[in-house]
GUSETI-70733 format. One record per residue (C-alpha): residue number from 0; chain; y, z, x. Coordinates in nm, 2 decimals. Layout:
# residues N
(NUM A (Y Z X));
...
END
This chain:
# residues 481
(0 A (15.41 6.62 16.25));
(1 A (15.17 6.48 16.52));
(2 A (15.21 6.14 16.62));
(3 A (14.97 5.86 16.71));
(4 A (15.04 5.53 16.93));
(5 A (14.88 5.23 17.00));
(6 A (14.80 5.12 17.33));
(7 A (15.07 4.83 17.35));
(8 A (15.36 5.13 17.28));
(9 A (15.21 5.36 17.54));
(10 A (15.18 5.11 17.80));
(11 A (15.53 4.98 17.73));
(12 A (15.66 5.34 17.74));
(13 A (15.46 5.43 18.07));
(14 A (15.59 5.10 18.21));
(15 A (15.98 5.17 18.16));
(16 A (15.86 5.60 18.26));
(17 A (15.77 5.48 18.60));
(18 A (16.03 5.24 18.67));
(19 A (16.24 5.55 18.67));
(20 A (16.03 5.76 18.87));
(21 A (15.86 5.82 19.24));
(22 A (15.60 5.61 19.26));
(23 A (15.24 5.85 19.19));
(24 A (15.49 6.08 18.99));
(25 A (15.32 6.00 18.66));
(26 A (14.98 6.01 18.72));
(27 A (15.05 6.36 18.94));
(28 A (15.19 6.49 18.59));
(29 A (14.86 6.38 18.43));
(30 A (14.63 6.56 18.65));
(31 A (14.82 6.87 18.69));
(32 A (14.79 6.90 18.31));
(33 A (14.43 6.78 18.34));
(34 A (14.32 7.03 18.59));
(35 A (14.50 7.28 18.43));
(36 A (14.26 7.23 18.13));
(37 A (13.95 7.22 18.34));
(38 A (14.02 7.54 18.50));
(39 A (14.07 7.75 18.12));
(40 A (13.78 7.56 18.06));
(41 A (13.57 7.71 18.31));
(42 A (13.42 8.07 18.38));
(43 A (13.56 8.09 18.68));
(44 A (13.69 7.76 18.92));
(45 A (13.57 7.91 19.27));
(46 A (13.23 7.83 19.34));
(47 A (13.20 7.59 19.02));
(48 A (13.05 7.28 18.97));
(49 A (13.25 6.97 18.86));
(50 A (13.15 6.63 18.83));
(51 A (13.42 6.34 18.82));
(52 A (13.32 6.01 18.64));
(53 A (13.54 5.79 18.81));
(54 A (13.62 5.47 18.66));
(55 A (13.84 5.16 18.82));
(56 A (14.16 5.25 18.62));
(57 A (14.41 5.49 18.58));
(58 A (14.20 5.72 18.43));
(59 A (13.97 5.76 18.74));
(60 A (14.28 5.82 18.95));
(61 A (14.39 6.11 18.68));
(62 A (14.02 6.22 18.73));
(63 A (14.02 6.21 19.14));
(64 A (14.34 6.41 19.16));
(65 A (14.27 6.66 18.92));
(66 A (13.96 6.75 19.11));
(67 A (14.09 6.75 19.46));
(68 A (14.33 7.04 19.29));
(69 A (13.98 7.20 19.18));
(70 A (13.86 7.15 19.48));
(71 A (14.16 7.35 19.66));
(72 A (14.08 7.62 19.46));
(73 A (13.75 7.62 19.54));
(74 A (13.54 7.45 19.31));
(75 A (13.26 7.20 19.46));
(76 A (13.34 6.82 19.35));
(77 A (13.10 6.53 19.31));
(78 A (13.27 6.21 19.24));
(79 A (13.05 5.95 19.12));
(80 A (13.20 5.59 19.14));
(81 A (13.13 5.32 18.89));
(82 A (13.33 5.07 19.11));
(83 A (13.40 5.18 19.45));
(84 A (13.57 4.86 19.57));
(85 A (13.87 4.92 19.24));
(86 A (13.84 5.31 19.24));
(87 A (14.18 5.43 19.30));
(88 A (14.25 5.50 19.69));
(89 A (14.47 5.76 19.72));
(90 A (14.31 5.99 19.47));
(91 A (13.93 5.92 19.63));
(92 A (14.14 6.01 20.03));
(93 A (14.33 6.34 19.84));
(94 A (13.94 6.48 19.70));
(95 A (13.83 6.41 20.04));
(96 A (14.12 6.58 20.22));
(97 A (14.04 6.86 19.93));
(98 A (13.66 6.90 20.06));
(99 A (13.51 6.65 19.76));
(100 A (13.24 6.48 19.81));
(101 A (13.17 6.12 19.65));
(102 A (12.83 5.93 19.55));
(103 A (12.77 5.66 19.71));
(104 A (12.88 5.37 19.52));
(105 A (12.66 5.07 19.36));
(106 A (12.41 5.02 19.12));
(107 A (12.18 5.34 19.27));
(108 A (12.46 5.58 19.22));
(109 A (12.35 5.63 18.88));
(110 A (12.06 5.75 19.03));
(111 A (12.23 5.95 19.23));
(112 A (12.47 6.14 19.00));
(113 A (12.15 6.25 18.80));
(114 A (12.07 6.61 19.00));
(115 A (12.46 6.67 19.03));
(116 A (12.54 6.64 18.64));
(117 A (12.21 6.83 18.58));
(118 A (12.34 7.10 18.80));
(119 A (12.74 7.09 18.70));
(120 A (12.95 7.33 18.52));
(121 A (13.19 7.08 18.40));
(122 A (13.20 6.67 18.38));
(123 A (13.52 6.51 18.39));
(124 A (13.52 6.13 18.21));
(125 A (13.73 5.91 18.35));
(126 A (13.51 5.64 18.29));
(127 A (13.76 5.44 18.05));
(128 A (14.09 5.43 18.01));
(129 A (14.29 5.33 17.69));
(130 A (14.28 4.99 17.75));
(131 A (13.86 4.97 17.75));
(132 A (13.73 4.77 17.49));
(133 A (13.40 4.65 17.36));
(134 A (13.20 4.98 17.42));
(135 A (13.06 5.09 17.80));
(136 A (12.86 4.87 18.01));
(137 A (12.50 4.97 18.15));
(138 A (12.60 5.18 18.39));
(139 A (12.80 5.36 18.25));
(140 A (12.63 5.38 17.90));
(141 A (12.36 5.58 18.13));
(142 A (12.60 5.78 18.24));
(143 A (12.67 5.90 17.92));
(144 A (12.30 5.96 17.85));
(145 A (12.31 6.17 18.14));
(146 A (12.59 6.38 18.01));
(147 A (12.45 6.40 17.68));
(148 A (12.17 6.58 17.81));
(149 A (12.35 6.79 18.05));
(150 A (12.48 7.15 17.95));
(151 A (12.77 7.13 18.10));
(152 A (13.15 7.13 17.96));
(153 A (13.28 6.77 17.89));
(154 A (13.63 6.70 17.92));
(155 A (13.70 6.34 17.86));
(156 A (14.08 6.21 18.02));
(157 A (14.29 6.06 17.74));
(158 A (14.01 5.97 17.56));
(159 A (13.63 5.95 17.54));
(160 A (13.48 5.67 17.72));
(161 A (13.32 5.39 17.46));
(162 A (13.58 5.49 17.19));
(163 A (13.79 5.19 17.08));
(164 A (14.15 5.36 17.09));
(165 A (14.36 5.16 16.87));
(166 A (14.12 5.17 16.59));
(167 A (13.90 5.48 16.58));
(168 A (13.56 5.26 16.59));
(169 A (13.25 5.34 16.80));
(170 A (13.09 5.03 16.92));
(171 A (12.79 5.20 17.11));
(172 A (12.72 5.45 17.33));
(173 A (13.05 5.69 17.42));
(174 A (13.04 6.02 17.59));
(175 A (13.05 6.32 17.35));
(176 A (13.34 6.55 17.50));
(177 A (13.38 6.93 17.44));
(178 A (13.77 6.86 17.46));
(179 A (13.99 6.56 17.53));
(180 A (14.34 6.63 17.71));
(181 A (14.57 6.32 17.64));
(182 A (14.88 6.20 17.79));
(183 A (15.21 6.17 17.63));
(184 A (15.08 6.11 17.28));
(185 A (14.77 6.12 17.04));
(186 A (14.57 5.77 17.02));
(187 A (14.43 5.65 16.70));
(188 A (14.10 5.72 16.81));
(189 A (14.18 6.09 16.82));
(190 A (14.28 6.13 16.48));
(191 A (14.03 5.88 16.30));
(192 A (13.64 5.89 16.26));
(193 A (13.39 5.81 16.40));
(194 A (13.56 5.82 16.73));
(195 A (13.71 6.21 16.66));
(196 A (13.38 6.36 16.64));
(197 A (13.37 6.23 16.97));
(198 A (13.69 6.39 17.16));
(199 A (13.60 6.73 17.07));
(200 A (13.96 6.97 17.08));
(201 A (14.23 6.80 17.19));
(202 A (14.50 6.86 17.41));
(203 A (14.82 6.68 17.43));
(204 A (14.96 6.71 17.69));
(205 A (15.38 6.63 17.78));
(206 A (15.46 6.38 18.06));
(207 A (15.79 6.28 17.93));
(208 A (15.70 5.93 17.77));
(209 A (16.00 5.79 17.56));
(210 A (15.84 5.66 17.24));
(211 A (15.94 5.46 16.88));
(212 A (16.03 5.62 16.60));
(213 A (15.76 5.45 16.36));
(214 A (15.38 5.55 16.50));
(215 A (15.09 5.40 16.40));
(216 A (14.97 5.74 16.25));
(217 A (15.07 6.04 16.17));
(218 A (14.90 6.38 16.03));
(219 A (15.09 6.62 15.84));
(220 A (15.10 6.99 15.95));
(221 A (15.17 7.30 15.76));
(222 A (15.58 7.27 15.77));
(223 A (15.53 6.90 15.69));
(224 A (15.36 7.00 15.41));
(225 A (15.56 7.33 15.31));
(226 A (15.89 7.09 15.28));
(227 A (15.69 6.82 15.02));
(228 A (15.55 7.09 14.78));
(229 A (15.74 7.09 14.44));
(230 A (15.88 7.40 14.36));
(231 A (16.04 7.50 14.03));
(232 A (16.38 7.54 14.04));
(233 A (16.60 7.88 13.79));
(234 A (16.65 7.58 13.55));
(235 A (16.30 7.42 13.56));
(236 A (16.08 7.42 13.24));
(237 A (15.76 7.20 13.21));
(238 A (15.84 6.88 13.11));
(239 A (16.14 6.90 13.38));
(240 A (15.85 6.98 13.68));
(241 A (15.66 6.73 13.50));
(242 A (15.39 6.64 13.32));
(243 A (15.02 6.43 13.43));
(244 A (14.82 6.25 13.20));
(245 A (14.43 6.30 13.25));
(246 A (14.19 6.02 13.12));
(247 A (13.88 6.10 13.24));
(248 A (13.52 6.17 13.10));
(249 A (13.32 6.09 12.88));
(250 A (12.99 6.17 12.67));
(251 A (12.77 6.12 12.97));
(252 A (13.03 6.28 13.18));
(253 A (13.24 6.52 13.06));
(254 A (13.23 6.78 13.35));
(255 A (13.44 6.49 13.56));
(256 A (13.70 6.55 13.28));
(257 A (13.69 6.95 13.30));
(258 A (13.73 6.89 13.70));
(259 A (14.00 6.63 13.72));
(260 A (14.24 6.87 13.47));
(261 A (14.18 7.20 13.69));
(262 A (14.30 6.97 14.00));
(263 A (14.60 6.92 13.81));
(264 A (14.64 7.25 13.64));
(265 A (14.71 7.33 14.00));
(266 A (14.92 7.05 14.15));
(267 A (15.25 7.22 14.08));
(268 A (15.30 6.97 13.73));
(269 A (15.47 7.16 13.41));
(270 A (15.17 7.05 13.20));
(271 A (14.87 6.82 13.16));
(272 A (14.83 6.62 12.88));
(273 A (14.39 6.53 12.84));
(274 A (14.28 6.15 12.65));
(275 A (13.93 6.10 12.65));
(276 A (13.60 6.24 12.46));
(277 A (13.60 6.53 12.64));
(278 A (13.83 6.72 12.47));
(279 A (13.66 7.01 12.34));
(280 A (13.53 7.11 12.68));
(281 A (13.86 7.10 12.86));
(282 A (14.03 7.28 12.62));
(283 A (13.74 7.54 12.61));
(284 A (13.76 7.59 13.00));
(285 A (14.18 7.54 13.03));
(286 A (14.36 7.61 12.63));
(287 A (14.68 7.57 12.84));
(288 A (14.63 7.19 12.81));
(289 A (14.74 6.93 12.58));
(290 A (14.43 6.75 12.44));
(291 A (14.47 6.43 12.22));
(292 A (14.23 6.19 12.07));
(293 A (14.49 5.88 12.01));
(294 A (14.44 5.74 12.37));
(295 A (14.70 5.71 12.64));
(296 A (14.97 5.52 12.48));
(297 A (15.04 5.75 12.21));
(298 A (14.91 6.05 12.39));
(299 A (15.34 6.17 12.45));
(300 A (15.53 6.13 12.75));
(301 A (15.42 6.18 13.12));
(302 A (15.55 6.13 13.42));
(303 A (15.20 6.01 13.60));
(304 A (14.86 5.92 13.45));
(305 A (14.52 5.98 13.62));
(306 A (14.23 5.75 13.52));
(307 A (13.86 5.69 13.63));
(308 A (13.66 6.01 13.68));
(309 A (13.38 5.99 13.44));
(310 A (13.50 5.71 13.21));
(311 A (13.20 5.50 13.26));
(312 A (13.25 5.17 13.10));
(313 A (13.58 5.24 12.92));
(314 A (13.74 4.95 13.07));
(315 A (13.99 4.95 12.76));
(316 A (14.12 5.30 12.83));
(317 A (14.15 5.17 13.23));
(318 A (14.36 4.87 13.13));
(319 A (14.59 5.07 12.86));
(320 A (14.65 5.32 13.16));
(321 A (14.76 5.06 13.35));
(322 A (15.00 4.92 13.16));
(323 A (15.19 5.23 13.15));
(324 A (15.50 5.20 13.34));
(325 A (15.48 5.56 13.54));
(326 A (15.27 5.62 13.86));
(327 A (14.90 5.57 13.84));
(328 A (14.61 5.73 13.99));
(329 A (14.28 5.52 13.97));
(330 A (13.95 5.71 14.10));
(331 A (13.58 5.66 14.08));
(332 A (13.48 5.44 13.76));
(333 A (13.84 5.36 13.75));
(334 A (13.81 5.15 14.03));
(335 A (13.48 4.95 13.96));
(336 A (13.70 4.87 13.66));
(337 A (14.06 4.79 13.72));
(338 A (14.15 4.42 13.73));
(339 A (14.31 4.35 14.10));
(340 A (14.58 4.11 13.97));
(341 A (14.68 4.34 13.69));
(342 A (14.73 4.66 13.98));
(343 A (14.92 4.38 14.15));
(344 A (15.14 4.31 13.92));
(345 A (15.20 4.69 13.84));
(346 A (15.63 4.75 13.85));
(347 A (15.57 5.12 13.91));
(348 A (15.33 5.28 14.20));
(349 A (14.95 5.28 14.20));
(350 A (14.75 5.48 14.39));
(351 A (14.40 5.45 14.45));
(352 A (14.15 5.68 14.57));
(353 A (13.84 5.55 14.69));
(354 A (13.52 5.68 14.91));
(355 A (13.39 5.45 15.17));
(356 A (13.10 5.31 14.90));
(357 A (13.35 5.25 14.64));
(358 A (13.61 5.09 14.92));
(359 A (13.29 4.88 15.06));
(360 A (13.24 4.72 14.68));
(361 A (13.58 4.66 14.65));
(362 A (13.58 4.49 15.00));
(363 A (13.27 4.32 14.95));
(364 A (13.11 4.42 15.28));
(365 A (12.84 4.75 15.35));
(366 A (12.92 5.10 15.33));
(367 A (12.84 5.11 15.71));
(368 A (13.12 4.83 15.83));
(369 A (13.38 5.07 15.65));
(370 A (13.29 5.40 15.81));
(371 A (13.23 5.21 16.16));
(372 A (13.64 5.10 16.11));
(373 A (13.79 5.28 15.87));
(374 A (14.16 5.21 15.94));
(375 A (14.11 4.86 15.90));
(376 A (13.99 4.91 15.60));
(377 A (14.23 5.13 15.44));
(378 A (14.48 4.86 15.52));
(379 A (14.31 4.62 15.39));
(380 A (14.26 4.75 15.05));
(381 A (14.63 4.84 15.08));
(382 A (14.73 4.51 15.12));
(383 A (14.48 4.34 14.87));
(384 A (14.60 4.53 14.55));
(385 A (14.95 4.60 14.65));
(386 A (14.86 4.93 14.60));
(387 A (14.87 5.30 14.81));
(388 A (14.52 5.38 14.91));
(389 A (14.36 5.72 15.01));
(390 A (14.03 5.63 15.16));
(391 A (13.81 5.95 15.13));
(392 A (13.58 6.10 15.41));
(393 A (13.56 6.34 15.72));
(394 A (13.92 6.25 15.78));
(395 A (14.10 6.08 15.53));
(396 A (14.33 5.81 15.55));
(397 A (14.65 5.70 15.36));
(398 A (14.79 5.39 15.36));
(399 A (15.08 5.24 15.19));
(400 A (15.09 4.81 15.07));
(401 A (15.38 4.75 15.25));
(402 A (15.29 4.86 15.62));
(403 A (15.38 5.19 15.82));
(404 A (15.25 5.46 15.99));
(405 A (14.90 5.55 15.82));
(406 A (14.87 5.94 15.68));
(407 A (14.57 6.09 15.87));
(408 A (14.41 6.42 15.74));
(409 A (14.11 6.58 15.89));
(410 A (14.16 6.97 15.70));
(411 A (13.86 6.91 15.56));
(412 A (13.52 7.06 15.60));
(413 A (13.17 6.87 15.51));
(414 A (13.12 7.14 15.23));
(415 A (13.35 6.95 15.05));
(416 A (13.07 6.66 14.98));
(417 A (12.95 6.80 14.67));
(418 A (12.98 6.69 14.31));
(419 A (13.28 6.68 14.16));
(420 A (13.49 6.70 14.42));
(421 A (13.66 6.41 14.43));
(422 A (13.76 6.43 14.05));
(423 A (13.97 6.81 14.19));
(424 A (14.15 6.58 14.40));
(425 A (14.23 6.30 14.13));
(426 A (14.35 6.55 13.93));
(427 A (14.56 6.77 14.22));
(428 A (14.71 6.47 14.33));
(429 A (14.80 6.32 13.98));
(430 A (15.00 6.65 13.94));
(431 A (15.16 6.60 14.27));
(432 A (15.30 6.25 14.19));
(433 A (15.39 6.39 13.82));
(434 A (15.61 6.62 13.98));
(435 A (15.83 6.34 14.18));
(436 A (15.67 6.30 14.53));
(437 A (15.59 5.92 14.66));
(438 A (15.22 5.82 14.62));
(439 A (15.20 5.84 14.98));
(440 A (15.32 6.20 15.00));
(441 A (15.14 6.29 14.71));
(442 A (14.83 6.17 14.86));
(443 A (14.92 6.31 15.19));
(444 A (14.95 6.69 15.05));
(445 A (14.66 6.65 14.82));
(446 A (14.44 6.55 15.08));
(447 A (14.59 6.85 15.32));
(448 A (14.59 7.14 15.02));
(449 A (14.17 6.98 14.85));
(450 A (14.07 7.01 15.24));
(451 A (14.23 7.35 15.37));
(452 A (14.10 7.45 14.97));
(453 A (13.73 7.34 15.03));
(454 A (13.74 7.54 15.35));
(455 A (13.85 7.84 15.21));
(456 A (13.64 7.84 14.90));
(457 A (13.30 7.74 15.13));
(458 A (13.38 7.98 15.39));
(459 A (13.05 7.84 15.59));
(460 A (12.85 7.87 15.24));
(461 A (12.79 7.63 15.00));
(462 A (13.05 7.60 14.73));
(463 A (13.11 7.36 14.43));
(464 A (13.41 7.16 14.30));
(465 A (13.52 7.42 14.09));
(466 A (13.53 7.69 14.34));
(467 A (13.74 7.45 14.52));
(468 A (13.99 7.35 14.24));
(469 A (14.02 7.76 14.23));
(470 A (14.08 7.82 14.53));
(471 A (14.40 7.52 14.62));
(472 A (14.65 7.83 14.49));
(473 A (14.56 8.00 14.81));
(474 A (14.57 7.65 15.04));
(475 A (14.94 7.63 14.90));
(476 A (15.02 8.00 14.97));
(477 A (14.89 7.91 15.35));
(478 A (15.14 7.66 15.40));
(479 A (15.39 7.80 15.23));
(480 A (15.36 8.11 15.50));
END
């Protein structure tokens, strides 16, 4: 599973690292593993060109030292300092010793770095560290400018510069890295959007931090997820692997119906059970389910309902849902119409599975404000309707009422905006919490499955939400190995 800490834990750690070490030791570990990047990075390192952004913290000392070992191995150095009277001293004397050269210092060495970053290879950030805040200021906001018009490489040094590390948010201009090599642990702000279209790959890289057991996030990888998927057992029939009710559709909308079932025809549940006016056209496309017309209460026995896709104004079917005392999935129309106190007040676990619109109404603020800081408001909903949340989007985010590390998934691909979508992933993870797992690890494997499933089914071409439903057998064979 990768990890990610907040800047309080990784300062504490570093803290009680180096009071156990030489001091210079740590940040010698940084830069080896930071030059070592740069140089795979490169063509060639002899006779290249490398820029250094060099901030006043730690981060322009990783930068200095990591080019003075470029510059040993022959690479030509520029350093350009944003503050010359806090740039770190013995890494600006060891690039000198190393034959780098440094731009004068002040307001004019903007100016100055323009022809060198025009002209480089490769342009090290080490603008900001961790502990920046509040986006960059002038000078180095035209810095970035710079860079973003340069062609050369960008490796930012534990994180990109203007990137707010504890929460993912971008609050202005932020250099765009081809690959970010971080120290000791992931930071939010590599994990979450916006600020991970930012870093570029990432590269973590060991320098022996000892760190808490709880994180602030964590992203499930294919053995993670491999040890979660329910597998039948020699005695397993399919009310024992469980069976998901579907209420979804309507006349209007009946395709959302179709869609949510073949999610959870393929979550690994015994059977689905269908309520709702769409009937005939989900037993047309799928006559292995269980359609009934006497609404969810009397529908028969399940072990997890899923309500919302396509139900329009049925707020009567959403309340009776509800009130069921199994797991509950609420999704698109499901959410505009689910009473908060009555989720609340729910004895058995709700999950809810918004998109950033739908988590802006229920928030009452703009679409925009939950994009720009998106694990704020995951936890926010979480905490308003006592409820586990998956907040939809390039990397989706799942967080649980009652604190904890946040589930972080980025498998996804941007194919996977399309129609319909969403109501495959209702439906997938519906099954998923039908067959026993927690609503946070049923989220946390839909998400990873519906994203590694809309990648295989687009395969860089447009694809629609039943080719992705179809294609989540193979996702699971993937992780399965």
């Amino acid at each position: 599973m990768r990890t990610a800490y907040s800047v309080e834990t990784v300062r504490a750690a570093e803290r009680s690292l180096m009071a156990r070490l030489a001091e210079g030791a740590l940040m010698q570990r940084a830069a080896a593993g930071l030059a070592a990047a740069c140089a795979q990075l490169l063509r060639r390192v002899y006779g290249s060109r490398v820029v250094l952004l060099v901030g006043s913290g730690d981060n322009g000392g990783d930068a200095l030292y990591a080019g003075a070992r470029l510059a040993r191995r022959g690479a030509g150095v520029t350093a350009v300092l944003l503050a010359p009277e806090r740039t770190h001293q013995g890494g600006l004397a060891t690039l000198r010793a190393a034959g780098g050269t440094v731009v004068p210092g002040g307001p004019e060495s903007v100016d100055a770095a323009e022809e060198p970053i025009r002209r480089a290879d490769l342009v090290v950030d080490g603008i900001v560290g961790i502990g920046g805040k509040g986006g960059l200021r002038p000078d180095a906001a035209r810095l970035a400018a710079l860079v973003g018009q340069s062609r050369a490489a960008v490796v930012a040094v534990d994180l990109p510069s203007g990137v707010e590390a504890d929460t993912g948010e971008v609050l202005g201009p932020a250099i765009r890295a081809d690959l970010t090599v971080t120290f000791g642990t992931h930071k939010p702000a590599l994990l979450i959007d916006p600020a991970r279209e930012y870093a570029g790959s990432v590269r973590l890289v060991d320098i022996g931090l000892d760190l808490p057991g709880q994180a602030e996030l964590e992203a499930l990888q294919h053995a993670d997820v491999a040890a979660l998927l329910p597998l039948p057992q020699a005695e397993s029939d399919k009310y024992r692997r469980g069976v998901v009710g579907i209420a979804a559709g309507s006349a209007r909308y009946p395709g959302a119906a179709v869609l949510a079932v073949s999610g959870a025809l393929r979550g690994g549940a015994g059977a689905v059970r269908y309520v709702g006016p769409a009937g005939a056209a989900v037993i047309a496309r799928f006559p292995e389910t269980l359609v009934s017309d006497t609404g969810p209460a009397k529908a028969g026995r399940v072990q997890a309902w899923v309500v919302g896709p396509g139900v329009g104004d049925d707020a009567a079917t959403v309340a009776e849902v509800l009130a069921a005392d199994v797991p509950v999935l609420v999704d698109a129309d499901g959410l505009r119409l689910a009473d908060r106190d009555t989720v609340r007040g729910r004895g058995a676990p709700t999950l809810m599975t918004p998109h950033a619109g739908e988590a802006a109404a229920l928030l009452g603020v703009s679409r925009e404000e939950v994009e720009g800081a998106r694990l704020a408001a995951v936890r926010e909903l979480a905490a308003r309707y006592r409820a586990t949340v998956l907040l939809k989007g390039s990397t989706t985010l799942v967080a649980d009422a009652g604190g904890g590390p946040v589930l972080v998934n980025a498998t996804g691909t941007p194919w996977l905006a399309t129609a319909g979508s969403g109501d495959v992933l209702s439906g997938l993870s519906g099954s998923l919490l039908a067959s026993g797992l927690s609503a946070r690890d049923a989220a946390g494997v839909a998400a990873y499955l519906h994203g590694l499933a809309g990648r295989y089914a687009a395969d860089g071409a447009p694809a629609v939400a039943h080719d992705v439903a179809n294609a989540v057998p193979e996702a699971w064979r993937d992780v399965r190995g």
